[in-house]
C-alpha positions, 0 to 999 in steps of 0.5 A: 500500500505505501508503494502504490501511495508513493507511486501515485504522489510521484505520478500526480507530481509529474503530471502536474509539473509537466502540465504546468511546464506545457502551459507556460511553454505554449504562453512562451510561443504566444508571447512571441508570436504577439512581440512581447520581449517583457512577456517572453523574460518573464515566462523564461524566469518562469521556467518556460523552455527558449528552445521550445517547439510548437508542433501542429502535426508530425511534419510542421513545427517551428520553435520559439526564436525560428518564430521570431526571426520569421516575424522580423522580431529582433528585441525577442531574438535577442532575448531568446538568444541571450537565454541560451536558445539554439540558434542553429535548431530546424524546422520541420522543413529542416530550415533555420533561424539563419535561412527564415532571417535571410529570407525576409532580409532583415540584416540585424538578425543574420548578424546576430544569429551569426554572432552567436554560432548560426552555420552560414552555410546551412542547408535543408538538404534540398539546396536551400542555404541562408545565402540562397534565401537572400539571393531568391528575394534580392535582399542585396545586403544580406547577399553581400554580408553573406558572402563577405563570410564566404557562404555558399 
């Protein structure tokens, strides 16, 4: 009986830890979904995970700073960053954080996912690479960055 009573208490802990993990971790995404760097810090202090990944279905999920980087938010790239976010981690296109930036040419943030270990020559295995997404949408400045630190 004491074991089954440990068992439960152990079970109830993680269920209830783990749900409270999920629900500030989805507020975390929200938060950067909406541009909100005072937001997002606060559900870091909180325990909400920087690298956490929000996933419709098996073949489409994104995580946190890949979504602030596809929406041009640089205060929340920056944040997410400094919380030790991966900036090399993939979609569920195998792209990354360095591609999407360079993709909407926003040169702040291909500097600074660089500056913070970013791959410059990353590639999804299709052949899709940060200096390619540049080049497709003439984002001139990223091109030239790009190739100043001899991308492919």
């Amino acid at each position: 009986m004491r074991f089954l009573l440990t068992l439960l208490t152990a079970t109830l802990f993680w269920f209830f830890t783990t749900a409270t993990a999920q629900s500030l971790d989805r507020k975390l995404y929200e938060a950067v979904l909406k541009n909100q760097p005072a937001k997002v810090n606060k559900l870091v202090d909180e325990g909400a995970d920087v690298n956490y990944t929000f996933k419709m279905n098996s073949a489409f999920y994104i995580n946190v700073l890949m979504q602030a980087t596809m929406q041009n938010y640089t205060d929340v790239a920056v944040l997410l960053i400094k919380r030790g976010a991966d900036v090399n981690a993939t979609d569920g296109f195998k792209m990354t954080p360095l591609m999407w930036a360079a993709h909407h040419g926003n040169l702040p943030l291909p500097k600074l996912l660089i500056d913070n270990g970013a791959k410059p020559d990353a590639d999804d295995g299709l052949g899709n690479t940060p200096l390619k997404a540049a080049k497709d949408r003439k984002h001139k400045e990223v091109v030239s960055y790009l190739e100043s630190l001899g991308a492919k």
